[in-house]
N, C-alpha and C positions, 0 to 999 in steps of 0.2 A: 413727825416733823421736828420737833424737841431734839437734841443731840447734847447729851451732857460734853463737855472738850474732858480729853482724855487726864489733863490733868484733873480734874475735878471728883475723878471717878474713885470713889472709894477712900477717899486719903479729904484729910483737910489741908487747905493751901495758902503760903504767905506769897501776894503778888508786889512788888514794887515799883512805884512811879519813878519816872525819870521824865520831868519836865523838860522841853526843848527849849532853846533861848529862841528869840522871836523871829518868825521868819519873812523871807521877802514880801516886802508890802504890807506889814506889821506898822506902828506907829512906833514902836521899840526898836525893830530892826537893826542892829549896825555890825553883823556878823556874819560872813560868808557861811556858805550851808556847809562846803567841807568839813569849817570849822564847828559848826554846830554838830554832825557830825560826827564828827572824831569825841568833843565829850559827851556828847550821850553814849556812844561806846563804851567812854571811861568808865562814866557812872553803871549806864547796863554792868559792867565786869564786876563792878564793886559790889553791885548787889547780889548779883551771882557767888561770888565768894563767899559772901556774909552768908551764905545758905537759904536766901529766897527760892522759892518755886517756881516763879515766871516772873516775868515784867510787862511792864507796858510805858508806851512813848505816850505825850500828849505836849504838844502847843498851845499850854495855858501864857505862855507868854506874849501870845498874839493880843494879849487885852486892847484895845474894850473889844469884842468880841461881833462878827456880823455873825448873822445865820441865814446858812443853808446859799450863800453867795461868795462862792471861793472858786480864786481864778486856777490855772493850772501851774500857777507858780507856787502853790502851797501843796499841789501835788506831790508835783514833782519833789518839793524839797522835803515832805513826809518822805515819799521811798526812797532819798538820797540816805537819812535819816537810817529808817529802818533796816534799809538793805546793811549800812553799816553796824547799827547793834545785833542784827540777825550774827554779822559775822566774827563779832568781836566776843557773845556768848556760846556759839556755836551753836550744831541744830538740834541740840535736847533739849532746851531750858525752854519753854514754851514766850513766844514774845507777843504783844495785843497790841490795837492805835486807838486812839480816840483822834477825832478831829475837831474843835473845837469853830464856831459854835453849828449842830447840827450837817456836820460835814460825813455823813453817816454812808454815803455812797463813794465818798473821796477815802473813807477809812477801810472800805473792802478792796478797792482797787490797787492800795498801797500792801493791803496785807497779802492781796492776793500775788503781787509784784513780788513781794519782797519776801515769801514764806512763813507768813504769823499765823498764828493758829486764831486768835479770838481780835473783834473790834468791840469797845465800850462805845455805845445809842443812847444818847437820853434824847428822852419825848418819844418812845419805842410806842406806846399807849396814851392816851387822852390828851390832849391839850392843855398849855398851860402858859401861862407869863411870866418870864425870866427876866434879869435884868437887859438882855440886849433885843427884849421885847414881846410879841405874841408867838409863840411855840402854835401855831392855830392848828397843823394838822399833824396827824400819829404817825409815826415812821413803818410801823410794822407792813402797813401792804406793799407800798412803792418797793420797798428798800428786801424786801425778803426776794422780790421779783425780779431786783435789778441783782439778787446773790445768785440766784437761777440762772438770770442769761449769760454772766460774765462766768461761770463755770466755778464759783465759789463756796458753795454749798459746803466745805470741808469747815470755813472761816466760821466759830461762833459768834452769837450775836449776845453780849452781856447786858442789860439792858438795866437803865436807873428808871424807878418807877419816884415818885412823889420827889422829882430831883432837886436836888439842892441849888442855890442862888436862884430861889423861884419862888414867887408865888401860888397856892393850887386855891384858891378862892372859887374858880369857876367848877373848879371840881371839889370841892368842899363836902358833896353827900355822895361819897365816893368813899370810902372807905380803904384802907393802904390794903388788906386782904384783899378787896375786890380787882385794886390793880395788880398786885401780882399775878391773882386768878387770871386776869385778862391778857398779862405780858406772857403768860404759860401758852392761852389759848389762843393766842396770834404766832404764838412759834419763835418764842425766844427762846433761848440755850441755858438763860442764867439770868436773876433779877439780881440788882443792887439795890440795898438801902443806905440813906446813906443821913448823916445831919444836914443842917439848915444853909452851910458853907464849907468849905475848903477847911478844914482844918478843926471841923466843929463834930462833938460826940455825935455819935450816930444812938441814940435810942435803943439799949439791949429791947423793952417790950418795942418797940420797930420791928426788931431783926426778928422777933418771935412772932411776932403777927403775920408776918411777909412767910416766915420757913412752915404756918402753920396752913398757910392759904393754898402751897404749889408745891408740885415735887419736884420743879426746879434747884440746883444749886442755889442757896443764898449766898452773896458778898456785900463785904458790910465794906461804903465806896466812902469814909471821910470821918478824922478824927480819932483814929486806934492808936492805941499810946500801949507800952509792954502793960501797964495797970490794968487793962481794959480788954486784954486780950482774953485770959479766963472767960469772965461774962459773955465776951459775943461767940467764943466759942461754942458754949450750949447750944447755939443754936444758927450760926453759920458755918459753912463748906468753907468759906473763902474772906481775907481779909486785905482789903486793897491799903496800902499805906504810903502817902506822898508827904505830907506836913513833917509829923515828928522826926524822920531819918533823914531831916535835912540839917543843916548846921546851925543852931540855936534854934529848934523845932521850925521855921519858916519857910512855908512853899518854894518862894524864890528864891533860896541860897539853895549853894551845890550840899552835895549827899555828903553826910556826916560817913563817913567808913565804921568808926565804931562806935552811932547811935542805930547804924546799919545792923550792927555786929547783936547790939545789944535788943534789938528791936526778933531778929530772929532765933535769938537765943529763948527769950520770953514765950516767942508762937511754940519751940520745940518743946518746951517743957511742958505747955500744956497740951498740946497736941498730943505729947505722949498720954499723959495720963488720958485724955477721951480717948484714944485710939487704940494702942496698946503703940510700941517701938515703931517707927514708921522708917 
C-alpha cells in the first residue's frame, strides 16, 4: 500500500515552499486568484532555477485557520493556483498541495486536477489539539478511501506525525517511533517531522527516532537553515524548506532568489558527500 513518490526514490531531496497570499474568504484576502496565481508561478520558477527538487503550494495565509470546513471557493482557487505552477515549472519538477487547516480531501482533488505528484496531511494518525482546535479524528481511513474512489491512488500522501503548532498531550504515552510506525501501517507514502512551529528547528534525535521507526522516506517539514542541513541529512531522504528562503528568513515575505540560491547550494554539497555526485 506504501508507494515511495519517484522523486524520493534513491536520491536525497530539496522540496520548496511557496506560500500562497490568502485566498477568497480568507480574513487577509484582497487579491484576485489570477493574481495569486501568476506569483506563486513566479516564486515556483525561482525555486526551480535555484536547483530545488520539487515544490509545494500551501495557503498558510489563510490564517486564523478552520479545519476540515472549506467551501469550494478555496478549491477552486487551490487548482486555479496549482494548474498555473504545474505550468510555469513544467511537468518534470515534482509539485505537492497542502490545504490548510485539515483540507486533506480538498488537496487530492486539486492535485489530482491539476497533475501534482504528492499532498502534505497532518493529523494523518492519532489525534491531537492544534491551535485552530481539536484535530479529534486520524485522516488515514476516510481520506486513503476517498484517494481510491476519485482514481488518485498515483497522489502521495506526506504525512506530519507529532505536528507542529499542536499540542500532543493526549497522546503524550505515544512515543514519536510508535507514530511513524503507525503512519507506515495506515499507508502513508512518507512521514514528516518537523519542530514546534513554522520556522522552528526540527530535532536531528526526531528525525532519527522517526527514520529508525519506518521504511518510510523521512522529511524533516520546518526550521532547516544551510547550517542544519549536514545533521538532518544523516538521517532524512527529504528537506522541506519555507522560512529561511524567504526574504529576511520570514514565512510571509516573498522568496529571497539568492537565500533560494544559497539554501540549495548547501543541500548539494552535502548531498554529495552522503550520496556520491547526484
Amino acid at each position: 500500500m506504501n508507494k515511495t513518490p519517484a522523486f524520493l526514490r534513491g536520491r536525497k531531496a530539496l522540496i520548496g515552499m511557496v506560500h500562497i497570499g490568502a485566498l477568497p474568504g480568507a480574513p487577509a484576502a484582497r487579491v484576485p486568484v489570477a493574481r495569486l496565481a501568476e506569483h506563486a508561478a513566479r516564486e515556483a520558477v525561482v525555486l526551480a532555477k535555484a536547483g530545488f527538487d520539487a515544490v509545494i503550494i500551501e495557503n498558510m495565509h489563510d490564517r486564523p485557520y478552520v479545519h476540515q470546513e472549506h467551501g469550494p471557493e478555496v478549491s477552486a482557487a487551490m487548482t486555479a493556483v496549482a494548474v498555473a505552477v504545474r505550468s510555469a515549472v513544467g511537468e518534470r519538477l515534482p509539485v505537492g498541495v497542502q490545504v490548510l487547516s485539515g483540507g486533506n480531501r480538498e488537496a487530492l482533488a486539486v492535485a489530482l486536477a491539476a497533475g501534482l505528484q504528492f499532498i502534505r496531511c497532518e493529523n494523518f494518525v492519532f489525534s491531537h489539539v492544534a491551535d485552530e482546535g481539536l484535530l479529534g479524528r486520524a485522516e488515514a481511513g476516510p481520506l486513503l478511501r476517498y484517494r481510491r474512489q476519485i482514481g488518485a491512488e498515483h497522489v502521495a500522501v506526506l504525512c506530519d506525525i507529532k505536528k507542529k503548532h499542536a499540542s500532543h498531550a493526549i497522546t503524550a504515552d505515544v512515543p514519536l517511533a510508535d507514530a511513524a510506525a503507525a503512519a507506515e501501517f495506515f499507508g502513508a507514502d512518507g512521514v514528516i517531522v518537523t519542530g514546534t512551529a513554522t520556522g522552528r528547528a526540527t530535532s536531528v534525535q526526531d528525525v532519527a527516532e522517526a527514520a529508525g521507526a519506518t521504511r518510510l522516506p523521512i522529511l524533516v517539514g520546518s526550521g532547516v537553515t544551510p547550517e542544519s542541513v549536514g545533521d538532518l541529512l544523516e538521517f532524512a531522504d527529504a528537506l522541506i524548506v519555507g522560512s529561511w528562503i524567504k526574504r529576511g528568513g520570514r514565512w510571509e515575505n516573498p522568496i529571497d532568489a539568492v537565500r533560494a540560491r544559497g539554501m540549495a547550494s548547501a543541500f548539494r554539497a552535502v548531498s554529495r558527500r552522503a550520496k556520491g555526485v547526484r
